[in-house]
Structure formats: structure tokens, C-alpha cells
N, C-alpha and C positions, 0 to 999 in steps of 0.2 A: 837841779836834780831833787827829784822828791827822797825823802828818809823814811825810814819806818815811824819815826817818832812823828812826821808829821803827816805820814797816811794817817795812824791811829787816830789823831787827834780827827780827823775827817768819820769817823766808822762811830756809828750811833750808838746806844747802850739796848736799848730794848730790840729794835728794829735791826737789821743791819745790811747797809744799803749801797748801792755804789753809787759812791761821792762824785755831785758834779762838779768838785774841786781837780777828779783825775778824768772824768769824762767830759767831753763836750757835750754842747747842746743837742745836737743831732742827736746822740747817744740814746736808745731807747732807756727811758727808767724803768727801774725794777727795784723789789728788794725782796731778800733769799732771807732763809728760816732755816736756823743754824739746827742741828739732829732735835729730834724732840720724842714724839712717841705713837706706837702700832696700833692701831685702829681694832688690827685681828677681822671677825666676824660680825663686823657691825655696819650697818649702813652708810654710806656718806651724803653730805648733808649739802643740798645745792639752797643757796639763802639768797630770797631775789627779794631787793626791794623796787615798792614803785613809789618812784621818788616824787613830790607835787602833791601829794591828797588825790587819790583813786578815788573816785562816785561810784562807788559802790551801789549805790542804789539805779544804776543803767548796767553796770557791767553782770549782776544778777539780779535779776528784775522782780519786785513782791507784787507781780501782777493782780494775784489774787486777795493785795489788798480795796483794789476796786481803784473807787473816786478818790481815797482818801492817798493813791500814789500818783492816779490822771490829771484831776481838777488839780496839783501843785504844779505841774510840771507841763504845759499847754504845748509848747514846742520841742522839748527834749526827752519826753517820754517817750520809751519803747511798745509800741504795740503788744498785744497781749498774741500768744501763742495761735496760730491758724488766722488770723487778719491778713493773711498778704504779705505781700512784701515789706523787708524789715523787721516782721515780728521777733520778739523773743523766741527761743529755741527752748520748747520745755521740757521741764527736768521732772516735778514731782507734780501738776497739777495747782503749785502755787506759787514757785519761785521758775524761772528762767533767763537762760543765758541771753546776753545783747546779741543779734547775728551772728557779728563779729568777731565772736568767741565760737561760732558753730562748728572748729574744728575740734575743740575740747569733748565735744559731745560725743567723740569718739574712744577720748581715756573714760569719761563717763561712763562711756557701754560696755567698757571693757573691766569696769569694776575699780578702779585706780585714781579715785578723784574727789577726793572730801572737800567742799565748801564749809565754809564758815561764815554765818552772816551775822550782822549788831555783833561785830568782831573786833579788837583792836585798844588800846592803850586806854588805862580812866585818865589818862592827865588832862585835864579840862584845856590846855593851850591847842592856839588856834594859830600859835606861829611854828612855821616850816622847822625852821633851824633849830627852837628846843623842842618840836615833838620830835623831830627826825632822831637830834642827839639822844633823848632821855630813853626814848625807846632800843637805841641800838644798843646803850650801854644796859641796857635790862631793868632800869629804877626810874619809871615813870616819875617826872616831876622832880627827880634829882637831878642836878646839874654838876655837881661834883667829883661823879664817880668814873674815879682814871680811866677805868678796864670795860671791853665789851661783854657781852654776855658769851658771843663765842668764844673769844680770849680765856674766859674763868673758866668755860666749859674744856677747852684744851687744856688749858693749868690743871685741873683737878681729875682729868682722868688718870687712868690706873695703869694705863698699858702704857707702852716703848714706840717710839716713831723714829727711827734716824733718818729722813726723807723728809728735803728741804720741801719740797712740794706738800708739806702735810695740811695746811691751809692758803688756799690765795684767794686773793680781791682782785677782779677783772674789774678794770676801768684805770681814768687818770687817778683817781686816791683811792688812796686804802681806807676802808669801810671801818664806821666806828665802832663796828663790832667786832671785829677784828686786831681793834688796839689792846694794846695790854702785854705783860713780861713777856709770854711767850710769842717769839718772832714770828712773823707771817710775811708772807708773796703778795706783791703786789707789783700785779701787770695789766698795761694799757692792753696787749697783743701780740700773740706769739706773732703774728704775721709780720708787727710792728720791728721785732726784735732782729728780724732778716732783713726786712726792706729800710728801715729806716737809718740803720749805721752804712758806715762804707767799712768792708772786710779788711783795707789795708789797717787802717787806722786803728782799728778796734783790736787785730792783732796785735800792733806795734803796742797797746794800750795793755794786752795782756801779757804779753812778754816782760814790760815793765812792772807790774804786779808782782808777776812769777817770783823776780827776782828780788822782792821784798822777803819771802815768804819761803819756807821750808816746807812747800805740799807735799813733798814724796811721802816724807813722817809726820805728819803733824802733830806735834806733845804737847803746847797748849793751846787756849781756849781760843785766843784769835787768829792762830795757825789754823787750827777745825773751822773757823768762820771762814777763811781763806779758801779751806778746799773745799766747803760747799757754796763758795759763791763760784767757783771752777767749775763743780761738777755738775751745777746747777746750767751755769752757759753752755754747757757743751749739750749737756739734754735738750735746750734751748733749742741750738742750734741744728741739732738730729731733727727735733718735729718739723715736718711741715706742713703747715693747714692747708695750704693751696692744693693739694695734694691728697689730702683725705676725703674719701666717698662716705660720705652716711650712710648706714645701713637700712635693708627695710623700704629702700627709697624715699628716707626721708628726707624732705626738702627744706632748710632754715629761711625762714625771711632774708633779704639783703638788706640789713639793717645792722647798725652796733649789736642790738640784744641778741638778735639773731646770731653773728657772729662772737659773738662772747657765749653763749650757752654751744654753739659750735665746736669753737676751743677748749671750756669743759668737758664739753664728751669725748674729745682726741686724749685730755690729759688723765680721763677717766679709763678708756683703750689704754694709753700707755701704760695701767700699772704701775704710779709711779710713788703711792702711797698714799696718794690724795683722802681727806680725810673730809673738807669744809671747802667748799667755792660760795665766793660771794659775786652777786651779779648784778646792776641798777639796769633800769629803765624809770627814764627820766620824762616828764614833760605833762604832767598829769594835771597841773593848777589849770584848770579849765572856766574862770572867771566871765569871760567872755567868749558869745562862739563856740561853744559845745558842741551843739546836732543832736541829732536823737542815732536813728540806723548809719547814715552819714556824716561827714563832718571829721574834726577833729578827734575827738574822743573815739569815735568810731576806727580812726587811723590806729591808737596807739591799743585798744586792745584787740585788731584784727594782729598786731608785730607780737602780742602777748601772748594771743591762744595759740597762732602759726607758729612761733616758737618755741610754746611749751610743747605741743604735738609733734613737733619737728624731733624735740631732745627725746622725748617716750617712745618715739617711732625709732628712730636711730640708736637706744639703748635696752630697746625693749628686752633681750636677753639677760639685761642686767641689772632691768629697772626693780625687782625683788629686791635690791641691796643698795638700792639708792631713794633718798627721801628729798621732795623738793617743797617747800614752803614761800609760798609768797605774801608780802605786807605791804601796809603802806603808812604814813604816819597819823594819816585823820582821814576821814571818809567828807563828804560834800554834805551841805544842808539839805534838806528835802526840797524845799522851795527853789523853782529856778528864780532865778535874777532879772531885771531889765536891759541887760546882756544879753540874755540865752544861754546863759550858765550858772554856773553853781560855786556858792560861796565856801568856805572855811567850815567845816562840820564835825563831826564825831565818829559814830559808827560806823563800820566799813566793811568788809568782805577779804576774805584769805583763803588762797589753796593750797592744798595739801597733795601732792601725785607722788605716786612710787607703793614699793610693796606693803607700807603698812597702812594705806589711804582703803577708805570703803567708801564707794559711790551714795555717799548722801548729800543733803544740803542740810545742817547741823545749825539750828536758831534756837535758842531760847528768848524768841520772836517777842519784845515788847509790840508789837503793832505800830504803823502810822498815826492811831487817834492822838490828838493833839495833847491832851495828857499822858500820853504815853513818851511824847518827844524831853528829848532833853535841851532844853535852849531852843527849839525850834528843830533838834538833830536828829536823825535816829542816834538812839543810846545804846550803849556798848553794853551787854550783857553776859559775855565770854569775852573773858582779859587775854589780853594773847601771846602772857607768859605762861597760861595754864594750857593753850598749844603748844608750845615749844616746849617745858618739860614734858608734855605725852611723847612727843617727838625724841627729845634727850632719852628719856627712861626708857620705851616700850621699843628705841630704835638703834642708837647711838651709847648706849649702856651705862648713861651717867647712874649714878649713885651720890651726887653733890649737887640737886636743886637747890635747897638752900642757900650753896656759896653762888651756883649761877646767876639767881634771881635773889639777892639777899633782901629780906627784910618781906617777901612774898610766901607766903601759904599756902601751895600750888593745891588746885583742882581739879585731879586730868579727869577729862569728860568719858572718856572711855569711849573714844572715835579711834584711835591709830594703835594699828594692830603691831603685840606684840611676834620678835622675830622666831621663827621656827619656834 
């Protein structure tokens, strides 16, 4: 028979999570975010990363750098705008979307779609796993630092959240931005949560719980953890995705991202306090076997654009009070490869949609000229902590850049429009 004393011992300090000491394997994992604090009149914040190093330089095209984007790039270059099939989709006369992105061109027209190009982290590495880390946690090139950048942004805001749902991380881990004192959600899949436990079991499993635990009143601290990890499953257990229409007609890819930005928008309808969702899309290292209009790369940002268009389409009522940001950890070399792909690089490309976005493509454009590259890269000349504080301050209503991005001197460019 389990005790109190040795569930305890099972129940994490920061996080707090159900124990596969009490659950079985089957058991979908989650973990619940003990009360924290109200969001109020402020946007919420959907953080997608794409996970592998995004090539940026196909997914929006500097066509109108000529030769100096053609002559690198012999097989995986995008066609320039009005060529035919495949061309780029374009936006200002110098920069355009890969095809496969042609449904964005629709938040674009609609005024709701800031690009960012030579975008993205100075930390000079070229490895996955420290630029991914360094940039989640907000301190390029530091490898030290416990806490994410949204974690301190949750810590230091000013308002009240008692709503376990105030941040989650959709996928199997919880996002490094994400870590840090204040607890966060992290779920593979509301749909997971249904289909993958069997109901007997999972009762019998909470019943057992129950009786640990004093929920009716709870007076202290891991009593309150108790009844929002209850009143958390039982919300759970209310939604059901299979069952939700998108509005608008809009249509999600059938893909993970696809349904993960799905489930976002159900838990975003539910009012449930939702404050931060974080979202991956994975498979970006495109080393070998790129494509130019077709191909691989072509695959993952046609699940990109159809899915961000899916979620604007489907929230469009409410997309004035929601902000979505997307990164990646390094952008591609200019140069393709003896592959048909593209190596480890620098500067990259990021979107901004929702109501404080304004339809531009936003460069403080070093050029392709070969002095102008960094290492052979394009070079990053908007750091993309100085997006994400525009983003905190003009949306989200931090007043603690500093503590977010410690040790950074933010720049907001003055792209993301403040609220009302």
C-alpha cells in the first residue's frame, strides 16, 4: 500500500507531475501547474519552435538579390516570382514566400504577418543541442542558466493566475523555455489523454489518490497540488478534440503540428486561462536532399504555412489578443552542399502573426555579397531577444526585460503593435 510519505517523496519540487511510480506505462504523462497568476487583458503567447536549423533563405526567398542567391544555390533555389511553376510567392518586390508557404499569403493580406529576416541568436555555435538550449533559456552562449526565458517571464509578472493551464508545452518534453520555479503543463495530447489510458484502471488509480489527500479543503501546499492535479484531469477529461469543428472552415494539416496547434485553439475556446503554449515542429536539418519547390523541405514548410493559416482561420475572432512567434536555432549556409542541401549556418527567418503583427518583411538586410556573410552565413542583424521583448512589452505587458533576457539591452524595433 502506498502512504503519503512515500507518494511525497514521488512529487517533484518545481514541476509537479504524476508519478510513474503510481501510474503505469500506458498512462498518458502530463504535468499540472500548481495556481499561479491572471493574464487579465493581455495577449497570449503561442511559441513554436522549428526544431533542426530552418533555411531560411528558401522558406523566404532574397530573390532580388539576383546571382549572388542563384549562382550558390544551382538546385535548391526557389524561382524568382512569375517563372512558373514553383516560383516564390511575392511579398515586397524583393523578398518571397517558397510556394509552400502560399497559404500565409493570405494572413499577409490580411495585414497580420510580420517576417523577420538575418534573424535569430549571435551565439556563433553550429551545434543543435547548445543553440537550441541557449536560446530557449534567453542567454545566448550561456549554458548555465536553470530557467527559460518564458518561465522568468511567468515569475515576474504582476498579475494572479490560479489556472493550472496557465502555461503548457504540447509535445513528449517540456520545452526549455518553459523550465524554471514557476510550474508548467506539459502534454503529449488531449486526444492522447482519452484514448491512451483504459478508464477502469485510471479510476481505480484515482480513487487511490483521493484517499491520500484531503481535496474537499485543502489547507496546505501539496493538498492545493492535489486538487489541481484533480481538477486539472477532470478538465482533461471534459475536452474532446475528436469532436471540435474549427471555425471559419478552417482545415489543420493531419500532422502532429497540425494537431497540436488544433489543441491549442480548443484549450484557447475553453477559457481556461491559458496564458503561453509552446509547440515544436521538428525535422528541419536538411543536410542531404533538400529540393527546391518539391522535396523534403518543401514538405515541412507546406505543414508550417497550412498550419499556421489553419490556427488564424480558426481563431480569427480572437486572433487581436493572441500573438504567435516562431524560431528556429540557426538558419542554413547559403551555399548548397554536394548533397543538395544545406549545412549548419547563422541567420534565419521568424514570424510573427496575431494582432500586434503588421504585414512587412522587416531586414536590416546585410546583403549576400560575400563580405557581407558571416563565415560563409547570412549574419544575423536583429537578435531575437529584441523580438520577443517587443512582443513581452507592447503585448503581454512585461515590465521585467531585464530579468527575462538578463545581461541583454533590448532594442525593440518598433514592428509589434502596441495593445488598444
Amino acid at each position: 500500500m502506498t502512504t503519503r510519505r512515500e507518494f511525497l517523496k514521488t512529487m517533484s519540487v518545481g514541476v509537479i507531475g504524476l508519478s510513474p511510480a503510481l501510474f503505469p506505462r500506458w498512462t498518458p504523462r502530463m504535468a499540472f501547474a500548481p495556481s499561479s497568476q491572471v493574464a487579465g487583458q493581455r495577449d497570449i503567447l503561442v511559441s513554436i519552435f522549428l526544431r533542426g536549423g530552418m533555411d531560411g533563405l528558401s522558406a523566404v526567398i532574397p530573390f532580388g538579390e539576383g546571382g549572388r542567391y542563384y549562382d550558390r544555390r544551382p538546385s535548391i533555389a526557389i524561382r524568382e516570382p512569375g517563372a512558373g511553376a514553383g516560383a516564390a510567392v511575392d511579398l515586397d518586390g524583393f523578398f518571397g514566400l517558397h510556394p509552400s508557404l502560399a497559404p500565409l499569403k493570405d494572413v499577409w493580406d490580411a495585414g497580420a504577418l510580420t517576417i523577420l529576416h538575418a534573424a535569430g541568436s549571435p551565439d556563433p555555435s553550429r551545434s543543435h543541442f547548445d543553440a537550441m538550449g541557449t536560446m530557449e533559456r534567453g542567454t545566448p552562449g550561456i549554458k548555465t542558466t536553470p530557467s527559460g526565458w518564458i518561465n522568468r517571464h511567468l515569475q515576474t509578472a504582476a498579475w494572479q493566475n490560479d489556472s493550472p493551464f496557465r502555461a503548457i508545452g504540447m509535445g513528449a518534453m517540456l520545452q526549455s523555455s518553459l523550465r524554471g520555479p514557476v510550474s508548467t503543463f506539459s502534454l503529449s495530447s488531449i486526444t492522447d489523454f482519452h484514448l491512451n489510458g483504459r478508464e477502469d484502471q485510471a479510476a481505480a488509480m484515482a480513487a487511490t489518490l483521493s484517499s491520500l489527500y484531503q481535496i474537499a479543503a485543502p489547507t496546505q501546499a501539496i493538498h492545493q497540488h492535489a486538487a489541481s492535479v484533480f481538477a486539472s484531469m477532470d478538465v482533461l477529461n471534459q475536452l474532446n478534440p475528436d469532436q471540435y469543428q474549427p471555425a471559419n472552415g478552417a482545415a489543420y494539416p493531419d500532422s502532429e503540428f497540425g494537431e497540436a496547434l488544433k489543441q491549442v485553439a480548443l484549450l484557447i475556446k475553453s477559457d481556461l486561462g491559458l496564458e503561453v503554449a509552446c509547440v515544436d515542429l521538428g525535422g528541419w536539418d536538411t543536410h542531404e536532399g533538400q529540393g527546391a519547390a518539391d522535396g523534403w523541405f518543401a514538405g515541412l514548410v507546406d505543414d508550417l504555412g497550412r498550419g499556421l493559416q489553419a490556427f488564424y482561420t480558426d481563431l480569427y475572432d480572437l486572433m487581436a489578443n493572441i500573438t504567435v512567434v516562431t524560431m528556429s536555432e540557426f538558419g542554413r549556409r547559403l551555399e548548397e552542399n554536394a548533397s543538395g542541401g544545406t549545412d549548419h549556418g547563422h541567420g534565419n527567418v521568424m514570424f510573427v502573426m496575431g494582432g500586434g503583427a503588421v504585414s512587412t518583411v522587416y531586414a536590416d538586410w546585410p546583403t549576400l555579397a560575400s563580405d557581407a556573410l558571416d563565415d560563409g552565413d547570412l549574419a544575423v542583424t536583429t537578435d531575437y531577444r529584441d523580438i520577443l521583448s517587443e512582443i513581452l512589452v507592447n503585448r503581454l505587458g512585461s515590465d521585467q526585460i531585464e530579468t527575462v533576457f538578463p545581461g541583454h539591452l533590448a532594442t525593440l524595433p518598433g514592428l509589434i503593435q502596441p495593445r488598444g
